[in-house]
PyMOL Python script that loads the backbone (N, CA, C, O; Angstrom):
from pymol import cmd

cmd.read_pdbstr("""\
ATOM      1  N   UNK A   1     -51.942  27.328 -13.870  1.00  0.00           N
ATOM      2  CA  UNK A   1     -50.711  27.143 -13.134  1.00  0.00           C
ATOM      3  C   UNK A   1     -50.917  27.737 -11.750  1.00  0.00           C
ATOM      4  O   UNK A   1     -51.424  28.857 -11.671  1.00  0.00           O
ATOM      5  N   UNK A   2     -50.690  27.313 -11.046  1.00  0.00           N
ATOM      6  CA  UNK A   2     -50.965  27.615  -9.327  1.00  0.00           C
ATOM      7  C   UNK A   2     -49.742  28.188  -9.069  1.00  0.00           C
ATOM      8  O   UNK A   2     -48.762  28.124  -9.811  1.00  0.00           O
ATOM      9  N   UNK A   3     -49.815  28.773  -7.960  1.00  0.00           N
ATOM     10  CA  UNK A   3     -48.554  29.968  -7.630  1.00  0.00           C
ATOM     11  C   UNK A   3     -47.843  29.539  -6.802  1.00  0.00           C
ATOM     12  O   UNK A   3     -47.269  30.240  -5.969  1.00  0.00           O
ATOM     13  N   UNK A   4     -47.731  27.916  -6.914  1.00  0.00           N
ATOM     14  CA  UNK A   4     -47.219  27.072  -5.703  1.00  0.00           C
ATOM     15  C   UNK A   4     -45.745  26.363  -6.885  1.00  0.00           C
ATOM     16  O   UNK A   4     -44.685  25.737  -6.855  1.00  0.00           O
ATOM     17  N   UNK A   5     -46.609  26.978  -7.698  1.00  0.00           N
ATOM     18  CA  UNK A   5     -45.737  26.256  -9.463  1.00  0.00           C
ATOM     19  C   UNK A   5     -44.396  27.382  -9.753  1.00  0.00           C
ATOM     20  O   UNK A   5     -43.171  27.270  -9.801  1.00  0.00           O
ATOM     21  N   UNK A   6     -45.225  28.322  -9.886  1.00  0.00           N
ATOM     22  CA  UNK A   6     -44.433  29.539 -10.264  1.00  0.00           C
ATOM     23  C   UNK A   6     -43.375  29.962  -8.883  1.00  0.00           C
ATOM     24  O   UNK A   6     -42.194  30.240  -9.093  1.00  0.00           O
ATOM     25  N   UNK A   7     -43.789  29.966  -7.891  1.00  0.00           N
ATOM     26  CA  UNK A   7     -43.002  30.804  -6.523  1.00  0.00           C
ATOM     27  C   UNK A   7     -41.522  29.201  -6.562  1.00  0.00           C
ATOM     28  O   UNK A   7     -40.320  29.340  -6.334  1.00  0.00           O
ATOM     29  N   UNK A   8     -42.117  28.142  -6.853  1.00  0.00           N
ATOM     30  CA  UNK A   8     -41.036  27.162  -6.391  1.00  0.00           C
ATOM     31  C   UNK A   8     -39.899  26.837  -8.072  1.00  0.00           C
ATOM     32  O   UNK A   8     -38.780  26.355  -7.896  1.00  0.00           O
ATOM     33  N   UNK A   9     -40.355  27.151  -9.472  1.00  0.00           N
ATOM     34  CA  UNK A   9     -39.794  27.935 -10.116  1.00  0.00           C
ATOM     35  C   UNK A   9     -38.784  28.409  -9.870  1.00  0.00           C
ATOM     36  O   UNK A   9     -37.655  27.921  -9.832  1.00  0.00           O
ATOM     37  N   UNK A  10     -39.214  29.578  -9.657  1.00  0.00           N
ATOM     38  CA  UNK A  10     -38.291  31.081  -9.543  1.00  0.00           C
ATOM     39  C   UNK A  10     -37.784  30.752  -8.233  1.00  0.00           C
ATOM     40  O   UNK A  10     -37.010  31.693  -8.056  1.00  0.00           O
ATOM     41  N   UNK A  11     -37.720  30.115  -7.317  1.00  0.00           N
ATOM     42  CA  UNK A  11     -36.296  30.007  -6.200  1.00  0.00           C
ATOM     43  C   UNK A  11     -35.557  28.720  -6.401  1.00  0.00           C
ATOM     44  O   UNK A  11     -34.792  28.299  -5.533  1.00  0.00           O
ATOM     45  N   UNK A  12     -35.801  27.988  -7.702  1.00  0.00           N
ATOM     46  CA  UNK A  12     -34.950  27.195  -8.156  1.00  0.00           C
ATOM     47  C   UNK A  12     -33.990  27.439  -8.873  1.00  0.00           C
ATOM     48  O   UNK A  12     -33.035  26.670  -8.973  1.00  0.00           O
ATOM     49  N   UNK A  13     -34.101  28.719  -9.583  1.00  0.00           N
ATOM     50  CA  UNK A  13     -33.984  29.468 -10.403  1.00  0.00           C
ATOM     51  C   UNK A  13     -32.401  30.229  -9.638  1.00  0.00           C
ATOM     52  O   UNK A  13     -31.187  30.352  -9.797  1.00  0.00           O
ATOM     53  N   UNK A  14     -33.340  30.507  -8.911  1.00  0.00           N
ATOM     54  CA  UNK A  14     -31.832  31.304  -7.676  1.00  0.00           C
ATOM     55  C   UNK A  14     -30.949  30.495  -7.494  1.00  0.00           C
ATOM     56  O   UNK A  14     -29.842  30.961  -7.761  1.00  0.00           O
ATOM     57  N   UNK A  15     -30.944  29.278  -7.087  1.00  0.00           N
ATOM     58  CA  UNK A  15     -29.763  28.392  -6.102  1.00  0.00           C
ATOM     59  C   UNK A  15     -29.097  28.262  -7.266  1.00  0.00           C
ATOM     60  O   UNK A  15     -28.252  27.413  -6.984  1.00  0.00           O
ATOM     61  N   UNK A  16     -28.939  28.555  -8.378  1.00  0.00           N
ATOM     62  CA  UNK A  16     -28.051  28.470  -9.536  1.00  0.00           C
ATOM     63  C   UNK A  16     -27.310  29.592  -9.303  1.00  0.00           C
ATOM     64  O   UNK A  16     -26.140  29.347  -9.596  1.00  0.00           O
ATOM     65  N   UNK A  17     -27.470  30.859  -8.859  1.00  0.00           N
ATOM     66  CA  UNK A  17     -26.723  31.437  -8.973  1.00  0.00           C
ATOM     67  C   UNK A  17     -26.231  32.291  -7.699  1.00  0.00           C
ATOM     68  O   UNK A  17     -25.980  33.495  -7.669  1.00  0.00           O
ATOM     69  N   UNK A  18     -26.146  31.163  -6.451  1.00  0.00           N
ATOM     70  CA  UNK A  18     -25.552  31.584  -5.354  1.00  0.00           C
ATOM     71  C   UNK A  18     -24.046  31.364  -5.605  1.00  0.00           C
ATOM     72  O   UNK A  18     -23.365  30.776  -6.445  1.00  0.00           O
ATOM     73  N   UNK A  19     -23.768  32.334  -4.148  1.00  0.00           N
ATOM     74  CA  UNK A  19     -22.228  32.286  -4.127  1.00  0.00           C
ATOM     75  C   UNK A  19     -21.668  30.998  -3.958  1.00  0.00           C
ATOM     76  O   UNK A  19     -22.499  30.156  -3.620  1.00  0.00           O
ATOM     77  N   UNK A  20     -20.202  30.487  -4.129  1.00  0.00           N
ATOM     78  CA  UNK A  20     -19.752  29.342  -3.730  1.00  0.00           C
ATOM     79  C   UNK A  20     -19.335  29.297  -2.193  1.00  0.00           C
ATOM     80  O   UNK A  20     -18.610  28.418  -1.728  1.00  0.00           O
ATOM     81  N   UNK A  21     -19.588  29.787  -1.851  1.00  0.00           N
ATOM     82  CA  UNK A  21     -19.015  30.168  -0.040  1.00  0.00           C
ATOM     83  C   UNK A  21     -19.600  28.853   0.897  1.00  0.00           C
ATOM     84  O   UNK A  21     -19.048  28.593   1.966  1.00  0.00           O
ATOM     85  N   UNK A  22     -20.576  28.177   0.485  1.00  0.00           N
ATOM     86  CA  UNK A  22     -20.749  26.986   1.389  1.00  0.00           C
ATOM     87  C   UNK A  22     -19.962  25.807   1.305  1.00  0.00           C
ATOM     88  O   UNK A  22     -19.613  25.068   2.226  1.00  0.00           O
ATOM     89  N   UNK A  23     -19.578  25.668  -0.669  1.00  0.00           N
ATOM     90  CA  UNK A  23     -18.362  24.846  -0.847  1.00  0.00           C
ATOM     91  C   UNK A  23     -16.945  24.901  -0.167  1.00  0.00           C
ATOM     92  O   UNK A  23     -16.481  23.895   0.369  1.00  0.00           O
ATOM     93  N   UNK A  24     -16.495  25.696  -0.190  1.00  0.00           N
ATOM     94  CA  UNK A  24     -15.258  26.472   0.174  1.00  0.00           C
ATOM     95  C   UNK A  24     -15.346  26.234   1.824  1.00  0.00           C
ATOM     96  O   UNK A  24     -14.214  25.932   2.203  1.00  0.00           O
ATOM     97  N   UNK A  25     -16.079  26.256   2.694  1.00  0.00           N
ATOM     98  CA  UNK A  25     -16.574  25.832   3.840  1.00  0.00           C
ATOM     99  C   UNK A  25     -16.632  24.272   4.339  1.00  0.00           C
ATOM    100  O   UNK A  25     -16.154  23.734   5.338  1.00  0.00           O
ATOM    101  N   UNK A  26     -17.311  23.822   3.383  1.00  0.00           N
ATOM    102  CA  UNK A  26     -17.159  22.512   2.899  1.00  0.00           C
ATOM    103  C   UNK A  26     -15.564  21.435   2.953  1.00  0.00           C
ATOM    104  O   UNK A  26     -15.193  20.304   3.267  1.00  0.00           O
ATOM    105  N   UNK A  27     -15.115  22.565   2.475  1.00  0.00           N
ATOM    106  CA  UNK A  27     -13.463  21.660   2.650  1.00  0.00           C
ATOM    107  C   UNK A  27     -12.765  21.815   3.372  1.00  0.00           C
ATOM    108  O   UNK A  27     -11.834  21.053   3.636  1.00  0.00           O
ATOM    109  N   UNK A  28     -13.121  23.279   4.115  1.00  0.00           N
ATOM    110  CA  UNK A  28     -12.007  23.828   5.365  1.00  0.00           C
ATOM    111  C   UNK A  28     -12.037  22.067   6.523  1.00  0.00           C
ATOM    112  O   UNK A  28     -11.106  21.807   7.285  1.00  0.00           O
ATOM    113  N   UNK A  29     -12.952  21.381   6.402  1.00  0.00           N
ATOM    114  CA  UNK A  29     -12.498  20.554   7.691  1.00  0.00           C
ATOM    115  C   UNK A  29     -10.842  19.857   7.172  1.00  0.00           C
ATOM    116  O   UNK A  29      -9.790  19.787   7.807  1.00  0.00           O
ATOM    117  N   UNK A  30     -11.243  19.343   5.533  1.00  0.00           N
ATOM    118  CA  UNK A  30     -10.288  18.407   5.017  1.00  0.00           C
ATOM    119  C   UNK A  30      -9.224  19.177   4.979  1.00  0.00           C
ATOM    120  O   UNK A  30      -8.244  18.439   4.872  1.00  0.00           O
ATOM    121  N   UNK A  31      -8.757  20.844   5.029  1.00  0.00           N
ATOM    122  CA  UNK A  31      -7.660  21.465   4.929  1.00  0.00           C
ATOM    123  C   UNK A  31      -7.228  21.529   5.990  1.00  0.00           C
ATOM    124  O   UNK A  31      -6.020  21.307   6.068  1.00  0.00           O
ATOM    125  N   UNK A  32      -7.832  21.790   7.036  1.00  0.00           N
ATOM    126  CA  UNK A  32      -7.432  21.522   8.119  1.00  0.00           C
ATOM    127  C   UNK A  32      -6.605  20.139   8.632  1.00  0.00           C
ATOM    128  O   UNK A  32      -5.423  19.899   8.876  1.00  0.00           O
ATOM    129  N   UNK A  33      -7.743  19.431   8.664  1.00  0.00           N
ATOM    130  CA  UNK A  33      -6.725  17.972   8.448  1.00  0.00           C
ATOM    131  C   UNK A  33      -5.667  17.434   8.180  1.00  0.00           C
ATOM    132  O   UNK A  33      -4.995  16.610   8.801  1.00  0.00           O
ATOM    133  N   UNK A  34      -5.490  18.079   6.928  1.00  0.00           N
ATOM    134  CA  UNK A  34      -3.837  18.006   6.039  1.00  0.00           C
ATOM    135  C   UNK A  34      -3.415  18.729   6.763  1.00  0.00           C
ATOM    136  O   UNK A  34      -2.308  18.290   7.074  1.00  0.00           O
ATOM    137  N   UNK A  35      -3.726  20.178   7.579  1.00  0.00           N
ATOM    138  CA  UNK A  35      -2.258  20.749   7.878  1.00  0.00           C
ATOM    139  C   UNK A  35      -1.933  20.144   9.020  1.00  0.00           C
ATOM    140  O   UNK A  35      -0.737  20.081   9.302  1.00  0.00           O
ATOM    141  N   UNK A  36      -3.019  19.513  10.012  1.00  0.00           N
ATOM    142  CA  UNK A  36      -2.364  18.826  11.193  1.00  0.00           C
ATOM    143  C   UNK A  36      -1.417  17.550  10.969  1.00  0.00           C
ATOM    144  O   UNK A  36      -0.444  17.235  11.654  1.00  0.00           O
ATOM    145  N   UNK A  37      -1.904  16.932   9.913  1.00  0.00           N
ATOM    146  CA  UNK A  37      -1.123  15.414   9.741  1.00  0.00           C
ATOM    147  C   UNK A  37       0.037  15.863   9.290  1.00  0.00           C
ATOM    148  O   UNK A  37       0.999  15.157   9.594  1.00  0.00           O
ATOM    149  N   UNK A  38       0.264  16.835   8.646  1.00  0.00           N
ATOM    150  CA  UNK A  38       1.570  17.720   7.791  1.00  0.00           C
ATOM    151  C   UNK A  38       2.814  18.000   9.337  1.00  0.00           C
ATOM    152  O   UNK A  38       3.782  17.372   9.766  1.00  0.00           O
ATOM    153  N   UNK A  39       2.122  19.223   9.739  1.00  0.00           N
ATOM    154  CA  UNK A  39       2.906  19.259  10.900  1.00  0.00           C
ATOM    155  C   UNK A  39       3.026  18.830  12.105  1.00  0.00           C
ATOM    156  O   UNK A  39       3.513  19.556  12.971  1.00  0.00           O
ATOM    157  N   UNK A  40       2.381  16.922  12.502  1.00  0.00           N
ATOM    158  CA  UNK A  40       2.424  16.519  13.329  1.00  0.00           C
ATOM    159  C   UNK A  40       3.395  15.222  12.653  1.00  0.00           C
ATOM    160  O   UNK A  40       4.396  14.844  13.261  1.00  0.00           O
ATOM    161  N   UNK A  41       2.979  14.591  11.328  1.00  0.00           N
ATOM    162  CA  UNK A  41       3.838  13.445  11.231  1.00  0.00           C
ATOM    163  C   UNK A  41       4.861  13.957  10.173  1.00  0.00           C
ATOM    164  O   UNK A  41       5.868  13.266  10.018  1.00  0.00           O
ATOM    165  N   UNK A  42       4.739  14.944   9.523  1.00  0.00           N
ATOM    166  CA  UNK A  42       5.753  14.733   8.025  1.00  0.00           C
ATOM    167  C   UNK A  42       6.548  15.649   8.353  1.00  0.00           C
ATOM    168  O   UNK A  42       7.702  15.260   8.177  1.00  0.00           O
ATOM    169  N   UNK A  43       6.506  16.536   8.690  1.00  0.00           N
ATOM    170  CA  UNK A  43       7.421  17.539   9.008  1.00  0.00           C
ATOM    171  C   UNK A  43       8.478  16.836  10.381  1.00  0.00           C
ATOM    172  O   UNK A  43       9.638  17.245  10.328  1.00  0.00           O
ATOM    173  N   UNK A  44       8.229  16.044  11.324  1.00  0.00           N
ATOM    174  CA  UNK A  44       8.968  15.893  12.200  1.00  0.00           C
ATOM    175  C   UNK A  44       9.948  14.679  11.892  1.00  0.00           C
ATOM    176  O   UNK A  44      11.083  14.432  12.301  1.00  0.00           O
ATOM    177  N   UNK A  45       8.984  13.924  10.905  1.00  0.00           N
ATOM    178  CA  UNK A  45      10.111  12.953   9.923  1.00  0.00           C
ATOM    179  C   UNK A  45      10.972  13.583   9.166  1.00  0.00           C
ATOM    180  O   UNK A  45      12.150  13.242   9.265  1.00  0.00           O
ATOM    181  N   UNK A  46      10.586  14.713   8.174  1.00  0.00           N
ATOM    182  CA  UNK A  46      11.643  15.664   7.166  1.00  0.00           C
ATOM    183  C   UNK A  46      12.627  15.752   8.469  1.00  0.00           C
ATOM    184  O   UNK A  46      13.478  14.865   8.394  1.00  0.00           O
ATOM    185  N   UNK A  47      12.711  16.247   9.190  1.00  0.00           N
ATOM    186  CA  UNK A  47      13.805  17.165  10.037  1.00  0.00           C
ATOM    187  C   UNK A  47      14.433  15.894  10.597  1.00  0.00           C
ATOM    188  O   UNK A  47      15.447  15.525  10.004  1.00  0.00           O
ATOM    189  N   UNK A  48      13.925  14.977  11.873  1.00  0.00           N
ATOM    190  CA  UNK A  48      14.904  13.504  11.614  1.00  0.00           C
ATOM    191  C   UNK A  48      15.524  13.302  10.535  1.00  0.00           C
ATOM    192  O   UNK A  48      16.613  13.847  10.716  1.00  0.00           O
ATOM    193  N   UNK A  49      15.515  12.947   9.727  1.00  0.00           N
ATOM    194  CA  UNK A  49      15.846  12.536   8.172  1.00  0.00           C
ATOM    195  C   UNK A  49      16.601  13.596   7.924  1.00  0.00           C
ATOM    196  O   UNK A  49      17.711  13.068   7.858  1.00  0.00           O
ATOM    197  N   UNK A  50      16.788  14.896   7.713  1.00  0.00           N
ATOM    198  CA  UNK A  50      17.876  15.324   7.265  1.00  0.00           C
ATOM    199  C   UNK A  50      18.461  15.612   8.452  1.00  0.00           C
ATOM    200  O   UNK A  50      19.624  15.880   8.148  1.00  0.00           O
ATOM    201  N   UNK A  51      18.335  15.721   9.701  1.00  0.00           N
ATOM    202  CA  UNK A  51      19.628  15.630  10.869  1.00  0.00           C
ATOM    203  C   UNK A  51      20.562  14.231  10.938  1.00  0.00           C
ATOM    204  O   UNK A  51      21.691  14.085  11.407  1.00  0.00           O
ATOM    205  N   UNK A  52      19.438  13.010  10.132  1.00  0.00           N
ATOM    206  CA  UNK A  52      20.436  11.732   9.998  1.00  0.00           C
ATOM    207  C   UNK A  52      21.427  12.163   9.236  1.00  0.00           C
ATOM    208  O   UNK A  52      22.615  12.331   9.512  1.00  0.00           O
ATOM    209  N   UNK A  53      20.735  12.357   8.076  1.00  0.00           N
ATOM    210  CA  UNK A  53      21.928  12.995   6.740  1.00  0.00           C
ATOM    211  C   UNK A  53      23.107  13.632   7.099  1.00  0.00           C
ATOM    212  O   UNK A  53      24.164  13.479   6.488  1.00  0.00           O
ATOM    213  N   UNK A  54      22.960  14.333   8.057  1.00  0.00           N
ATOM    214  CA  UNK A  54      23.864  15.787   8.492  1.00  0.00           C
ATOM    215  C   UNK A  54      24.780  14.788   9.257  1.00  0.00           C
ATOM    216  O   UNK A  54      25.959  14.797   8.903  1.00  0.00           O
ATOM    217  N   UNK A  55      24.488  14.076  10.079  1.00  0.00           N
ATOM    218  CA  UNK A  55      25.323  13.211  11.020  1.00  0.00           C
ATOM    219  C   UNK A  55      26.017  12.171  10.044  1.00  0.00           C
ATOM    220  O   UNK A  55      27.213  11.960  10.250  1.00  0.00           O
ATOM    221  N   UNK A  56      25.530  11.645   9.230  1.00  0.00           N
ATOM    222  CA  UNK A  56      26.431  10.178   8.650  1.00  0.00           C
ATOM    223  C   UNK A  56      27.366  11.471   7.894  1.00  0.00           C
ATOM    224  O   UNK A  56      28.481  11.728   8.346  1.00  0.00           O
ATOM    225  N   UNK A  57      26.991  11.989   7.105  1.00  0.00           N
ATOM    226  CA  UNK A  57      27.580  12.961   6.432  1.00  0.00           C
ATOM    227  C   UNK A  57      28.879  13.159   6.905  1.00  0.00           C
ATOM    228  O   UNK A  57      29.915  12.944   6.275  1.00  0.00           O
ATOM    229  N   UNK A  58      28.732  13.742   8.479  1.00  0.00           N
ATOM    230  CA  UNK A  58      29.848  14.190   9.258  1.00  0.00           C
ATOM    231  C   UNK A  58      30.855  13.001   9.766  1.00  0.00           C
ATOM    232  O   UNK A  58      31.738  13.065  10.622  1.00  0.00           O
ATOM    233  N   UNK A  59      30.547  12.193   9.177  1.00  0.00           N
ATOM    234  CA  UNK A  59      31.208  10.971  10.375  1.00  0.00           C
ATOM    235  C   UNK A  59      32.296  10.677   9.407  1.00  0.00           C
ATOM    236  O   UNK A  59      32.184  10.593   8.183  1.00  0.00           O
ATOM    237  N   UNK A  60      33.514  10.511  10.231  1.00  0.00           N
ATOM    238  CA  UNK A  60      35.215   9.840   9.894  1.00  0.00           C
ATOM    239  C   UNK A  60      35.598   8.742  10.505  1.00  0.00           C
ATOM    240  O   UNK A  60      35.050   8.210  11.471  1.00  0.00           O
ATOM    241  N   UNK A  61      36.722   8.336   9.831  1.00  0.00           N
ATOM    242  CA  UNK A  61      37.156   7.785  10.727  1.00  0.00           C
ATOM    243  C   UNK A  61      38.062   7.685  11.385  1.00  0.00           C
ATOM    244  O   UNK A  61      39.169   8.140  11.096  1.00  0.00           O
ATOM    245  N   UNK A  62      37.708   6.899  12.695  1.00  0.00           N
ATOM    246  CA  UNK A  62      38.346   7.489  14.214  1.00  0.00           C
ATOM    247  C   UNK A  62      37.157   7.615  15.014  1.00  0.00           C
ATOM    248  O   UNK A  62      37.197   6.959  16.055  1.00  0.00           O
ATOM    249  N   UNK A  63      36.139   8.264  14.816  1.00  0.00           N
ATOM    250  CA  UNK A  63      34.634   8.339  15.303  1.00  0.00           C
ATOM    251  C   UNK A  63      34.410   7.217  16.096  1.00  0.00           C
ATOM    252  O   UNK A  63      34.460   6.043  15.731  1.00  0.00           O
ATOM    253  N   UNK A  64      34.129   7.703  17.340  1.00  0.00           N
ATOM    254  CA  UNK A  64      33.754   6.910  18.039  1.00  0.00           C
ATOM    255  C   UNK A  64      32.273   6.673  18.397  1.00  0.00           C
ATOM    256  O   UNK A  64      31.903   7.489  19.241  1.00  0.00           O
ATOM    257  N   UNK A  65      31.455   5.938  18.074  1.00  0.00           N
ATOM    258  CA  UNK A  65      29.870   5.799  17.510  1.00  0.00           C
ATOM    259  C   UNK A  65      29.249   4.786  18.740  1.00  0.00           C
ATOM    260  O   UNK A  65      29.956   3.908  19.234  1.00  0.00           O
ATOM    261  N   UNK A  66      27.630   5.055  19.235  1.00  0.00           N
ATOM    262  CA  UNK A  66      26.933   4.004  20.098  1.00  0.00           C
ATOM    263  C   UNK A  66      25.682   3.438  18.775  1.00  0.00           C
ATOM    264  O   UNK A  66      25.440   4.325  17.957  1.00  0.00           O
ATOM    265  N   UNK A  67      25.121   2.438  18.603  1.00  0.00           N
ATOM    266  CA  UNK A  67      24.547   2.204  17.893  1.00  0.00           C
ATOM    267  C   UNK A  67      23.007   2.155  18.560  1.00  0.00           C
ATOM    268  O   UNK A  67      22.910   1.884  19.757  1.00  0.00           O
ATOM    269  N   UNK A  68      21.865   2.411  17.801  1.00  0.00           N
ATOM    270  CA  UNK A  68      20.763   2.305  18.890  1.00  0.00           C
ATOM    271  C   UNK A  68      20.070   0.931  19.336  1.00  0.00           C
ATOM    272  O   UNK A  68      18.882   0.766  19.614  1.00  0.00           O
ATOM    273  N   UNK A  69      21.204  -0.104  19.334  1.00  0.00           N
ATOM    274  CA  UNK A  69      20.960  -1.352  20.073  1.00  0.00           C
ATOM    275  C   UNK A  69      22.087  -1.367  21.460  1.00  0.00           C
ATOM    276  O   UNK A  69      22.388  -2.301  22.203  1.00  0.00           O
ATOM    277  N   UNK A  70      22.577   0.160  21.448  1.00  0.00           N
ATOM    278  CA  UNK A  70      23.598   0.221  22.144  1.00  0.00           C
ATOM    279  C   UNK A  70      25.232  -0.298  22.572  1.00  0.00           C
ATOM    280  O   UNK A  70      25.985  -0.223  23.542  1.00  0.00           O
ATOM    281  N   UNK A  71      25.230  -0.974  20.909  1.00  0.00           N
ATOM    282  CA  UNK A  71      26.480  -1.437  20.611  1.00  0.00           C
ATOM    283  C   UNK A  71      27.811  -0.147  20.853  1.00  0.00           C
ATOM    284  O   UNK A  71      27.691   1.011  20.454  1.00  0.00           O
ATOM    285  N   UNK A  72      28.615  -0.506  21.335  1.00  0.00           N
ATOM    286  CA  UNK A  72      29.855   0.271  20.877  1.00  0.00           C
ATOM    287  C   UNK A  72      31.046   0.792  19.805  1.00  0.00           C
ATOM    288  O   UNK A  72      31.920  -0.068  19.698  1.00  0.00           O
ATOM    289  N   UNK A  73      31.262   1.831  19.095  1.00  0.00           N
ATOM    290  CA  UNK A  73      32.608   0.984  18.320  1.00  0.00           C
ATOM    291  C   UNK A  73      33.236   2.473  17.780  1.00  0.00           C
ATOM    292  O   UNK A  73      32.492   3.453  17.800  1.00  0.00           O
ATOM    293  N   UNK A  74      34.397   2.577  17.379  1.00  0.00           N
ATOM    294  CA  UNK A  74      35.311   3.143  16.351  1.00  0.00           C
ATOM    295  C   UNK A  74      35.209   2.714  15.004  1.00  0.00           C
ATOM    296  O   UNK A  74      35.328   1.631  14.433  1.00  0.00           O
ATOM    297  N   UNK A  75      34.850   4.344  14.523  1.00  0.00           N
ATOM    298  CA  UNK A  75      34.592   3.772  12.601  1.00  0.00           C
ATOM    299  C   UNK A  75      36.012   3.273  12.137  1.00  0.00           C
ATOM    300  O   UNK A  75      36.842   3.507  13.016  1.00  0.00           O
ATOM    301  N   UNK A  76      36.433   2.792  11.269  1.00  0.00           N
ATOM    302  CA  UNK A  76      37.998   2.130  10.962  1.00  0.00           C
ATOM    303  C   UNK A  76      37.846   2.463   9.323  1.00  0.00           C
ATOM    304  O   UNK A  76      38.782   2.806   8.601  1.00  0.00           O
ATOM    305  N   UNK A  77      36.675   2.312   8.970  1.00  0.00           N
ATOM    306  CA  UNK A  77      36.166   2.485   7.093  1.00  0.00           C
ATOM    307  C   UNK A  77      34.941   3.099   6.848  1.00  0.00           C
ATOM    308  O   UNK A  77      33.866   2.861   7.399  1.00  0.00           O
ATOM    309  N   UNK A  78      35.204   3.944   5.937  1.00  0.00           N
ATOM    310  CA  UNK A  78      33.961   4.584   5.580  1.00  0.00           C
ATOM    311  C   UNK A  78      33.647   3.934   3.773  1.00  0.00           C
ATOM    312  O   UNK A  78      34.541   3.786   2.939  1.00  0.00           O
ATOM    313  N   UNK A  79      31.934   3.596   3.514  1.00  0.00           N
ATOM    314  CA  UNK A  79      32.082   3.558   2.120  1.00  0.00           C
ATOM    315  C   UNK A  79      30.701   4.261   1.564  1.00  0.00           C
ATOM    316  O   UNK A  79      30.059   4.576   2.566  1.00  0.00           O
ATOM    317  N   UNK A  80      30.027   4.613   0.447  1.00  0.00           N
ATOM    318  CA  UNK A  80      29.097   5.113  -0.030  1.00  0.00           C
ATOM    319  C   UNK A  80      28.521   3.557   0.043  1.00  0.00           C
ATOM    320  O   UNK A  80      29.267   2.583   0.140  1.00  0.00           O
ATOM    321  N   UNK A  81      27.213   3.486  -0.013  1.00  0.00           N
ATOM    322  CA  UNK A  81      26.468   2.487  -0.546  1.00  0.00           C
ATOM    323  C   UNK A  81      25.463   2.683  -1.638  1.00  0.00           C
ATOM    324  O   UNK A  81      24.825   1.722  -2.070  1.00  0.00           O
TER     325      UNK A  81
END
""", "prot")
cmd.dss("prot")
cmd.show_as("cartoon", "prot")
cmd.util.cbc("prot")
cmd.orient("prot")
């Protein structure tokens, strides 16, 4: 057995029992990722979306409303859908 046998062996031997720290490294790009798409698209939709809520919520009638085609009008009826 040549010592070219044995030396490559025994450091095969090792990489079994390294730390996981290159994995874990490994994913920081993809965590990263998620948190930008998180707080660039989903979070600024959550908060639209419940300030809509908060507004229809609030609305009576008598309310005088612009629509975003820039229609005009007074609510006269309110109904759940």
């Amino acid at each position: 057995m040549s010592i070219h046998l044995l030396v490559a062996g025994n450091l095969s031997g090792l990489a079994l029992f390294q730390s996981p720290g290159p994995l874990a490294w490994g994913a920081a790009p993809f965590v990263l990722m998620f948190a930008v798409f998180y707080f660039l698209l989903i979070m600024p939709q959550q908060r639209k979306q419940k300030k809509w809520q908060q507004m229809s919520s609030e609305l009576k009638t008598g309310d005088k409303v612009v629509t975003s085609g820039g229609l005009r009008g007074t609510i006269i009826a309110l109904k759940d859908d």
